[in-house]
C-alpha positions in Angstrom: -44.8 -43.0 42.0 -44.3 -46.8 40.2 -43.7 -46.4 36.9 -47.3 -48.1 35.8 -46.9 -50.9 33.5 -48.6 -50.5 29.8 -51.7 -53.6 30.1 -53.2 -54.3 27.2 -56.4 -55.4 26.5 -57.4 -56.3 22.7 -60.9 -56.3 22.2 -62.1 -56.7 18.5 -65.6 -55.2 18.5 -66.7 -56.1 15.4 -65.4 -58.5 12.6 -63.4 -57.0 9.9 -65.2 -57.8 6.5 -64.0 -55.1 3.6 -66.6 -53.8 1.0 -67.7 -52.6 -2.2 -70.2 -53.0 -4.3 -69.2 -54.1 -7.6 -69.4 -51.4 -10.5 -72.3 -49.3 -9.1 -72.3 -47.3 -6.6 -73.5 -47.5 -3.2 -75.6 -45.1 -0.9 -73.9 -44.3 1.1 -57.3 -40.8 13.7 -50.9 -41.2 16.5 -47.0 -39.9 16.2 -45.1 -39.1 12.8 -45.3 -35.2 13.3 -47.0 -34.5 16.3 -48.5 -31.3 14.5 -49.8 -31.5 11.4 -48.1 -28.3 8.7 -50.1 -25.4 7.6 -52.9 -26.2 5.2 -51.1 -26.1 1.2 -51.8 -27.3 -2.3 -50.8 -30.5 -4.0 -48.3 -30.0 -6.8 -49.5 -31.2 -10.2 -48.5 -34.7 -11.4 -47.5 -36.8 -14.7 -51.6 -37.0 -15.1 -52.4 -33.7 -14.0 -53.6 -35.1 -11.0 -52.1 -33.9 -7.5 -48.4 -36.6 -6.6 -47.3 -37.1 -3.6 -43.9 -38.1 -5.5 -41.7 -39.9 -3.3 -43.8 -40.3 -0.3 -41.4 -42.8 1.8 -44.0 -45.6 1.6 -41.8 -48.7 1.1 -43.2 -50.8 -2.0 -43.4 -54.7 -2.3 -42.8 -57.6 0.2 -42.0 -61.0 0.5 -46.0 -62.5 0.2 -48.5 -62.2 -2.5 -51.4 -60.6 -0.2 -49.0 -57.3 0.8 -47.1 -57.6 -2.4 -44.5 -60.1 -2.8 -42.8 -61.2 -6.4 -44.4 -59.3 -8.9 -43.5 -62.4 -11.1 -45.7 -64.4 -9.4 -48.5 -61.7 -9.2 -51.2 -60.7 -11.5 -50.0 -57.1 -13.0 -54.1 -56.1 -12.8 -52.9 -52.3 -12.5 -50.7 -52.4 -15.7 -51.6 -49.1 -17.4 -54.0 -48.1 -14.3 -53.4 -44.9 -12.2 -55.1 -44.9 -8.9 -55.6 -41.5 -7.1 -55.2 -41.4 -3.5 -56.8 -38.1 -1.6 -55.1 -37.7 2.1 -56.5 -35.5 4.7 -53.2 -34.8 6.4 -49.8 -37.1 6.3 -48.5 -36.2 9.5 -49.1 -39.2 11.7 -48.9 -42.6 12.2 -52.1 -43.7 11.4 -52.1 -42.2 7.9 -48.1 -43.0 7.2 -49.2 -46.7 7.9 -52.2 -46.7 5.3 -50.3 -45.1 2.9 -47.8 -48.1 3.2 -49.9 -50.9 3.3 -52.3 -49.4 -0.2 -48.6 -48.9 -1.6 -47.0 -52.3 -1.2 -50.2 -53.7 -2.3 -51.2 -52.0 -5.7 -47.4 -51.3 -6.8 -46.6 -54.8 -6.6 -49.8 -55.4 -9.2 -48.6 -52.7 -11.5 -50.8 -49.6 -10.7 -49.4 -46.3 -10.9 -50.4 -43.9 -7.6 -50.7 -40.4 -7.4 -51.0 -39.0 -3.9 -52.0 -36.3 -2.6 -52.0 -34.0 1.1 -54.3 -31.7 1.9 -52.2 -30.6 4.7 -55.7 -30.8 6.9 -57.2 -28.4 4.5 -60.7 -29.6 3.4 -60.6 -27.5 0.6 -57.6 -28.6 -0.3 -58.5 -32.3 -0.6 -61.4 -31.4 -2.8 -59.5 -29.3 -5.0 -57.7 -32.6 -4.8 -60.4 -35.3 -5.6 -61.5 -33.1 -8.4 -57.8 -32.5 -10.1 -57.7 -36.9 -10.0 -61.4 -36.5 -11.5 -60.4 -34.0 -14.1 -56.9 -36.4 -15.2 -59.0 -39.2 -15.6 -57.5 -41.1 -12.9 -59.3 -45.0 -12.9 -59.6 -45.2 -9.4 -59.8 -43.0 -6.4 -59.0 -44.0 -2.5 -60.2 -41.2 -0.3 -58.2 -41.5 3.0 -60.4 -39.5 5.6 -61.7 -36.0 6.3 -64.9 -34.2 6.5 -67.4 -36.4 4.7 -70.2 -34.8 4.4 -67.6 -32.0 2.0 -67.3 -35.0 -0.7 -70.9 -36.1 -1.3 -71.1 -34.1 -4.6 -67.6 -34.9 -5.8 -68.4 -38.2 -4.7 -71.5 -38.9 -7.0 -69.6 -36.6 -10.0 -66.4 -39.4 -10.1 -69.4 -42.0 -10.1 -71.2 -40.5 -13.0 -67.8 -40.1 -14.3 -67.3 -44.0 -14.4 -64.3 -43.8 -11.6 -65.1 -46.0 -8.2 -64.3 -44.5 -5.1 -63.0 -46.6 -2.3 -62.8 -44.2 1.0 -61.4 -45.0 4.7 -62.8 -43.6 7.6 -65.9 -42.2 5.8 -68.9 -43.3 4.4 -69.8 -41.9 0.9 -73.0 -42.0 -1.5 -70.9 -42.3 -4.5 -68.7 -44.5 -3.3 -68.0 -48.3 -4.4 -66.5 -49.2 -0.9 -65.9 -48.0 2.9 -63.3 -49.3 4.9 -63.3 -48.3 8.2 -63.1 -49.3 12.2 -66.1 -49.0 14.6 -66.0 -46.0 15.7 -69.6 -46.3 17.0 -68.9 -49.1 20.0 -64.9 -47.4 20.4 -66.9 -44.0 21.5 -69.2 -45.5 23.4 -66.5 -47.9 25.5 -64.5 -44.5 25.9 -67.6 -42.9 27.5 -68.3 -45.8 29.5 -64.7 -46.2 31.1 -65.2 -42.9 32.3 -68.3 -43.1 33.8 -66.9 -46.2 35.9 -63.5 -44.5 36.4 -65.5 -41.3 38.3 -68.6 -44.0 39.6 -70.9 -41.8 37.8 -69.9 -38.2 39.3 -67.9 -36.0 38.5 -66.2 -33.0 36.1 -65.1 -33.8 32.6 -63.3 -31.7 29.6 -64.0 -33.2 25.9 -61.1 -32.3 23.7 -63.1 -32.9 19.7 -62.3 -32.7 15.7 -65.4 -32.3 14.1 -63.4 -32.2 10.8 -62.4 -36.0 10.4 -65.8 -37.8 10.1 -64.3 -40.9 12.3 -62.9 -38.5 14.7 -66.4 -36.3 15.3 -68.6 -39.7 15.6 -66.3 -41.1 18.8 -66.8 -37.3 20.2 -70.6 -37.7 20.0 -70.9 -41.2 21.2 -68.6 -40.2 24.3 -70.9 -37.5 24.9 -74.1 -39.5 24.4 -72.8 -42.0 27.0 -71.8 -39.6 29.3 -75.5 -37.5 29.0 -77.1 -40.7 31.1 -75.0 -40.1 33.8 -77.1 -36.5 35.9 -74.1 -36.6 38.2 -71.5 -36.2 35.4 -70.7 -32.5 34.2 -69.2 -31.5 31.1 -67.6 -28.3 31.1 -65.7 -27.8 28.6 -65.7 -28.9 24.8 -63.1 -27.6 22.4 -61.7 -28.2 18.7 -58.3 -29.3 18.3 -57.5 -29.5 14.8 -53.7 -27.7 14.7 -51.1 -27.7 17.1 -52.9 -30.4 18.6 -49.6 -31.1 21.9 -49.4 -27.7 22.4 -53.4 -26.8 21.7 -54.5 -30.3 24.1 -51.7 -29.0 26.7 -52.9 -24.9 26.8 -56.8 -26.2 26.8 -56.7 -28.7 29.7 -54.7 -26.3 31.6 -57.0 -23.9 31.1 -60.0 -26.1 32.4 -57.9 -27.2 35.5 -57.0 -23.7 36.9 -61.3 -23.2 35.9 -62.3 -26.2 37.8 -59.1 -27.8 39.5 -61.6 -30.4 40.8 -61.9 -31.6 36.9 -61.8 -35.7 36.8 -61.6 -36.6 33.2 -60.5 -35.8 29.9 -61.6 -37.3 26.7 -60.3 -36.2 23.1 -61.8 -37.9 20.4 -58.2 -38.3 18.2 -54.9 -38.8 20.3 -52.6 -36.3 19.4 -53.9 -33.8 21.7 -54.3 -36.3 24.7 -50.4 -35.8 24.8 -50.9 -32.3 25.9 -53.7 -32.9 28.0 -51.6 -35.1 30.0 -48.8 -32.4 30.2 -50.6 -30.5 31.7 -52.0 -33.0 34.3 -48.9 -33.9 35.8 -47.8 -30.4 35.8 -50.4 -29.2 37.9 -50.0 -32.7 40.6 -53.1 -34.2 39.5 -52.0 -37.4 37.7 -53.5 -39.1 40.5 -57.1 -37.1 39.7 -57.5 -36.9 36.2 -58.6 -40.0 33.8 -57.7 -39.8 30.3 -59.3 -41.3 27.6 -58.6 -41.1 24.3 -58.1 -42.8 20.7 -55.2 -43.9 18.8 -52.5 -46.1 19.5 -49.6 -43.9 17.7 -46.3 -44.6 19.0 -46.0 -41.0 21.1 -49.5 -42.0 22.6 -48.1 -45.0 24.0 -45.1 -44.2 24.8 -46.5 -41.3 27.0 -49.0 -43.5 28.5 -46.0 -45.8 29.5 -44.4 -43.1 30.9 -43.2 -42.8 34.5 -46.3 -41.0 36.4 -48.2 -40.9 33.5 -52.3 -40.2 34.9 -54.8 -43.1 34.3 -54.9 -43.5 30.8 -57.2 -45.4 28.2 -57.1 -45.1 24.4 -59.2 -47.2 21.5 -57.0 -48.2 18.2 -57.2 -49.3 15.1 -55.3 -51.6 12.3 -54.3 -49.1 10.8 -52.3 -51.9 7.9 -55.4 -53.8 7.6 -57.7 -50.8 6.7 -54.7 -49.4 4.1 -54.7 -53.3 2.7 -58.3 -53.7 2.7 -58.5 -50.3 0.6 -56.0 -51.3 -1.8 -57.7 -54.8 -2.1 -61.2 -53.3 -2.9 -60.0 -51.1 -5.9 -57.9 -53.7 -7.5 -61.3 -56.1 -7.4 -63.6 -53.7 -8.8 -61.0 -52.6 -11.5 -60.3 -56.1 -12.4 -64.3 -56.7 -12.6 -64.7 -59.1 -9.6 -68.0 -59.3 -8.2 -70.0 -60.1 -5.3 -68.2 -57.8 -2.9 -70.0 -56.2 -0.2 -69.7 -52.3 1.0 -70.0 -51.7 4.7 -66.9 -52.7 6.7 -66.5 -52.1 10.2 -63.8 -52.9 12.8 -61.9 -54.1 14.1 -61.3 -51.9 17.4 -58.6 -52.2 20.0 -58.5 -50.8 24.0 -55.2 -50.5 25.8 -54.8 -48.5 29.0 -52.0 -48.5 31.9 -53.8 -49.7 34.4 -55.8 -53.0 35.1 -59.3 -53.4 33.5 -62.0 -55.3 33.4 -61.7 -57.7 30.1 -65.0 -58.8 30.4 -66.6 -55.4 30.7 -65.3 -54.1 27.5 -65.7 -57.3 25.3 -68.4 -58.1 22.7 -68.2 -62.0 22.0 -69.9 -64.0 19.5 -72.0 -67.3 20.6 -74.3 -69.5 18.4 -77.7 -69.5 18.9 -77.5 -72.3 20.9 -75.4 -70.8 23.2 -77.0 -67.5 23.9 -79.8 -70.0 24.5 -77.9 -71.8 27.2 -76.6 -68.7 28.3 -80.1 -67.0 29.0 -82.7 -70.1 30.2 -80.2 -73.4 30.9 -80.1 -76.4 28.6 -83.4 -77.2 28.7 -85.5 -77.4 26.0 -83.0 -75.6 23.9 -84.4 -76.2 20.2 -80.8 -75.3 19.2 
């Protein structure tokens, strides 16, 4: 088989606009290690708080947005310690946050304390409420199981410390930064309904433990419900293990139904696996894949020679760690006016040809969707 040549297609669903909402609160998923470690505790640092200590996340750069010349910069963090709560460290979507909050709030003097659940939701509370407890003046929660932090949440509000999260949505949070994950599901689900014309068997590979990663899941099934001549018939949690768990679950489902036509998996990880076990059984040529995350094993395996049909939604992983970074700094140095929902944007690659038009959202004036809908004619545009 032709080694398939990796096509991109970028598609920015939404525009990126970060937010927060001043000094009151609000209402409120990839390589590295390809498995994340057994769930741990955070060791204690200078504050009390959990440390990530040397975390390999390089600090500073050459412009004043990312960093730059601290002599040029305003030191707004001089004093400050920001607490940063991570889900799991063991891929490239979290390594490349980590980096881009670093570079940005080191170079403006802050002090971080970091912490890694090691994908251990009671770890990261235990977490959230150490940085409470040390009096941290910030926190950034970096993903997990929202609906676990509400209560923390509203305690570091009442508290009088803002909480910027990623990849979650909050009530006592200051800020969300995160990509749409509604419309990303939803495209994921629609490729496969074109890819099997509406028919045909399909295995969901979920994560109902990262917020982000459980929403994509349930838009790709409510997609796929419209379709009477699409089955599901299989739906399993990957949370550990997630080559080998993707790899021993799809095989499973093919020697079940070895007419199977799709997998989805909500995070990418696992979608390694899944195509292990695909081209070990013949049936690259069969089975779609799609997926999220655009780590670099994902698209290196989707490169691959006779790799099956493969899609996979990403995200700017650097923008979202920047935008982060950017919102603590302005509600601790008392900027206001800043708003708190931020969504996008969202990126689609796949190894084979698609459609641009069918996947992209584009913005037109008024006048345009006028002209676009009845002519030129009496358009009061």
């Amino acid at each position: 088989m032709k080694k398939r040549i990796l096509a991109i297609v970028l598609i920015a669903m939404m525009v990126f606009a970060v937010t927060a909402c001043g000094n009151s609160g609000g209402d409120g998923g990839s390589a590295g290690s390809a498995n994340p470690p057994a769930a741990g505790g955070s060791e204690a640092g200078d504050s009390g708080a959990p440390s990530g200590g040397d975390s390999g996340a390089p600090s500073g750069g050459d412009s004043a947005e990312s960093g730059g010349d601290t002599g040029t910069i305003e030191q707004n963090g001089a004093g400050k310690t920001i607490g940063v709560a991570h889900f799991w460290l063991g891929n490239d979507w979290n390594l490349e946050v980590q980096n881009a909050y670093t570079e940005y709030l080191e170079a403006r003097g802050y002090k971080i304390n970091v912490s890694n659940a090691q994908n251990s939701t009671a770890q990261e509370k235990t977490d959230l409420e150490n940085f409470i407890a040390a009096g941290v003046d910030g926190i950034i929660i970096t993903g997990g199981e929202a609906r676990a932090f509400g209560d923390i949440s509203i305690k570091a509000k009442e508290a009088g410390i803002p909480i910027v999260c990623i990849d979650m949505i909050l009530p006592g949070a200051v800020a969300s930064v995160s990509a749409d994950n509604y419309s990303g599901g939803a495209q994921l689900g629609l490729f496969v309904a074109r890819e099997l014309n509406g028919e045909g068997k399909v295995a969901m590979i979920v994560d109902p433990s990262w917020q982000s990663v459980g929403l994509r899941g349930e838009m790709i099934e409510r997609v796929l419900s419209d379709y009477p001549g699409i089955e599901i018939v299989a739906t399993q949690d990957v949370t550990d293990d997630p080559v080998n768990n993707g790899y021993q679950i799809v095989k499973s489902v093919l020697q079940a139904h070895p007419d199977l036509k799709a997998v989805t998996a909500s995070w990418g990880i696992p979608s390694i696996g899944a195509a292990q076990a695909i081209q070990e059984m013949g049936l690259e040529d069969q089975v779609v894949i799609a997926t999220a995350d655009n780590d670099k094993a994902i698209l290196e395996a989707m490169g691959a020679e006779g790799a099956p049909r493969w899609v996979t939604i990403g995200q700017d992983c650097k923008a979202m760690g920047l935008k982060a970074a950017q919102a603590i700094d302005g509600i601790l140095s008392g900027q206001t006016g800043q708003e708190f929902v931020n969504y996008g944007p969202t990126f689609m690659t796949a190894n084979v040809p698609l459609d641009e038009a069918f996947f992209e959202f584009n913005y037109v004036e008024m006048k345009d969707m006028w002209s676009i809908a009845f002519g030129d004619a009496d358009n009061p545009f």
